[in-house]
N, C-alpha and C positions, 0 to 999 in steps of 0.2 A: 504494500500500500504506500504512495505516496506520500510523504513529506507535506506540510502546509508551504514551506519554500519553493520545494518542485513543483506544487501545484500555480505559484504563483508566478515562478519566475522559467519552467517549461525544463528546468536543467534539473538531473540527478542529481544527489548531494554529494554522490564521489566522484561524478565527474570536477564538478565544482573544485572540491579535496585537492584533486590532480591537478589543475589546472594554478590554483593557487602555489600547489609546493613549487611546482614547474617555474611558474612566476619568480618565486623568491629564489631559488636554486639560480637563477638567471641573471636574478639582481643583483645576487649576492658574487659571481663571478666575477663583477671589475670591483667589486669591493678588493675580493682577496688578490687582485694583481695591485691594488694599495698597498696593499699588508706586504704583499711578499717584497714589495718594491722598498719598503721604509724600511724592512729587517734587511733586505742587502743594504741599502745605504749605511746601515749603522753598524754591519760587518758580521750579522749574527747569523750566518749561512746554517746554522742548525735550526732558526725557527723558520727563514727564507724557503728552508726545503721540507719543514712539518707544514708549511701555508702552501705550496707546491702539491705536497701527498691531498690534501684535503681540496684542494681546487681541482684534483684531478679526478677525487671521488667525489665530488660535488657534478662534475661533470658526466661521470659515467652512469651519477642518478638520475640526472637531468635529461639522457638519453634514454633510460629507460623507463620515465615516467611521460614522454615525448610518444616511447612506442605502447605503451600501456591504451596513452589518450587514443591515440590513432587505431587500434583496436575497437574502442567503445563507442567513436564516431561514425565505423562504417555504415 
């Protein structure tokens, strides 16, 4: 049974879900080329490459929450 939201606004609640993380997963990627960008400048290549690992698994969610979406739209 439908949500009072889906019924209003025509969108499932996990589409919606997905569409938000996706969003921020996205926004959040030039943040961390910020981050990685200020820990090299200040010479700390150990956080520069923990902000590296996480932008890269930021990414690899963001690809599979990309193929999720596309799945539920066909």
């Amino acid at each position: 049974m439908p949500t009072q939201s889906e019924q209003v606004i025509g969108v499932q609640n996990t589409n919606y879900n997905l569409v938000s993380v996706l969003y921020h997963m996205l926004n959040g990627a030039a943040t961390y080329d910020e981050y990685i960008q200020d820990a090299e400048q200040s010479g700390d290549q150990e956080l520069a490459q923990f902000l590296q690992n996480v932008k890269k698994q930021n990414a690899e969610c963001a690809n599979k929450a990309q193929e999720l979406l596309a799945q539920r739209i066909k």
